[in-house]
SEGUFI-654695 format. One line per field, with one value per residue: residue number from 1; residue in one letter; x, y, z of N, C-alpha, C in turn. Coordinates in nm, 3 decimals. Layout:
BEGIN
sero: NUM,... .
drenfi: A,... .
n.c1: X,... .
n.c2: Y,... .
n.c3: Z,... .
ca.c1: X,... .
ca.c2: Y,... .
ca.c3: Z,... .
c.c1: X,... .
c.c2: Y,... .
c.c3: Z,... .
This chain:
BEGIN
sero: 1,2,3,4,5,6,7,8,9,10,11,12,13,14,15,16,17,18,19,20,21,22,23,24,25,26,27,28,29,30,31,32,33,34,35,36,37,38,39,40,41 .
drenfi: X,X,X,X,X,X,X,X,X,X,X,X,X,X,X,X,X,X,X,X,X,X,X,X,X,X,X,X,X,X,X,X,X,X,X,X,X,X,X,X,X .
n.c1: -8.114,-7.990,-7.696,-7.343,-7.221,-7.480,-7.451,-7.245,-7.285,-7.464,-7.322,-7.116,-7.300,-7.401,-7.200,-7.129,-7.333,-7.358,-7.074,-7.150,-7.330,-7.187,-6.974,-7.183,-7.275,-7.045,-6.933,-7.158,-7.163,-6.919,-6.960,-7.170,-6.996,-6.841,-7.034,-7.100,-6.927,-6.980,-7.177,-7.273,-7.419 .
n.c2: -2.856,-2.973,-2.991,-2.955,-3.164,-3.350,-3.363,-3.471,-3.736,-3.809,-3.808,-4.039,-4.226,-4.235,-4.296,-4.531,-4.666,-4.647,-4.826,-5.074,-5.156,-5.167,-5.373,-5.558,-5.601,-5.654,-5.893,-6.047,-6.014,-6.170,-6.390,-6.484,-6.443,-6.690,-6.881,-6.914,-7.051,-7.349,-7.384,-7.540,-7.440 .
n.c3: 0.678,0.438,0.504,0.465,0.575,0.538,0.271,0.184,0.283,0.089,-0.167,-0.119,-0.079,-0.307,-0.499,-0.379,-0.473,-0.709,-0.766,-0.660,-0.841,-1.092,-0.988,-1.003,-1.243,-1.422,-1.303,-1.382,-1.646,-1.671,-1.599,-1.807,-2.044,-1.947,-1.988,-2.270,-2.390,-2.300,-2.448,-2.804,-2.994 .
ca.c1: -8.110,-7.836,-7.559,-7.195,-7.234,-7.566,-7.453,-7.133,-7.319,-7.554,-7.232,-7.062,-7.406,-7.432,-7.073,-7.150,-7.454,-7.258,-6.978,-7.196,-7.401,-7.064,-6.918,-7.291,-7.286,-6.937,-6.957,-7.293,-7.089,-6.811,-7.082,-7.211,-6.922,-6.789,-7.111,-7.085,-6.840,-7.010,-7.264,-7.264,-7.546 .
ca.c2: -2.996,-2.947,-2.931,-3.021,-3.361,-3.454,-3.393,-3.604,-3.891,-3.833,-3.834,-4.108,-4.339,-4.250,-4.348,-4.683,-4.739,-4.712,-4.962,-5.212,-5.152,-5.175,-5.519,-5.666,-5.641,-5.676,-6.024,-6.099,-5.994,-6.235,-6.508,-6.489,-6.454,-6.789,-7.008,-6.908,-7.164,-7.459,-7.389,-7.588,-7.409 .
ca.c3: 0.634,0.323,0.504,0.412,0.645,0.448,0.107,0.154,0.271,-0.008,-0.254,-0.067,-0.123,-0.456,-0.509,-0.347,-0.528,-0.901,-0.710,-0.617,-0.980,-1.152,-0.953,-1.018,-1.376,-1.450,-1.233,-1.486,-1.803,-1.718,-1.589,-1.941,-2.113,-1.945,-2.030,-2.425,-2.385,-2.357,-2.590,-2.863,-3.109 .
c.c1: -8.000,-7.739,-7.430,-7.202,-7.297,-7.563,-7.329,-7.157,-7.395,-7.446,-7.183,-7.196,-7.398,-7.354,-7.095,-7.219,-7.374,-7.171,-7.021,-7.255,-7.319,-7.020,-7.047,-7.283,-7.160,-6.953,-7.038,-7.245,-6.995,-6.844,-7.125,-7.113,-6.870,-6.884,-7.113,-7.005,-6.860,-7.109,-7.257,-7.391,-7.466 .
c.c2: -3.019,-2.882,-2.977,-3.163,-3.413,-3.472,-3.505,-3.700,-3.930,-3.879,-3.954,-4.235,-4.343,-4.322,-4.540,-4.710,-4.790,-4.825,-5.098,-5.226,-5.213,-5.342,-5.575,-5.688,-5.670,-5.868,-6.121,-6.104,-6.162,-6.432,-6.578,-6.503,-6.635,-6.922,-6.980,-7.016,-7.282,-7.501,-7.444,-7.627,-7.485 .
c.c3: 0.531,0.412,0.459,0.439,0.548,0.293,0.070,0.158,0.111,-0.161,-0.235,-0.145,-0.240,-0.539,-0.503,-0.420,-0.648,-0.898,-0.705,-0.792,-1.063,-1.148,-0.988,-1.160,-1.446,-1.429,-1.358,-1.589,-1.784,-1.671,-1.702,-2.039,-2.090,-2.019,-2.179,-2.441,-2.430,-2.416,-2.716,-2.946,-3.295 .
């Protein structure tokens, strides 16, 4: 079952996962960053 094939995918996913993790909160950071804007505390 561990072979070379299934650990690359398993690297490969993992890879993706942090990517997508990464662009989601990045996206959210600069979401947030823009509405500070028109805040007017």
């Amino acid at each position: 079952m561990l072979d070379a094939a299934f650990l690359s995918h398993v690297i490969l996913w993992v890879i993706g996962a942090i990517a997508v993790c990464g662009v989601v909160s990045s996206f959210a950071a600069m979401f947030s960053m823009g509405r500070t804007g028109y805040r007017e505390d």
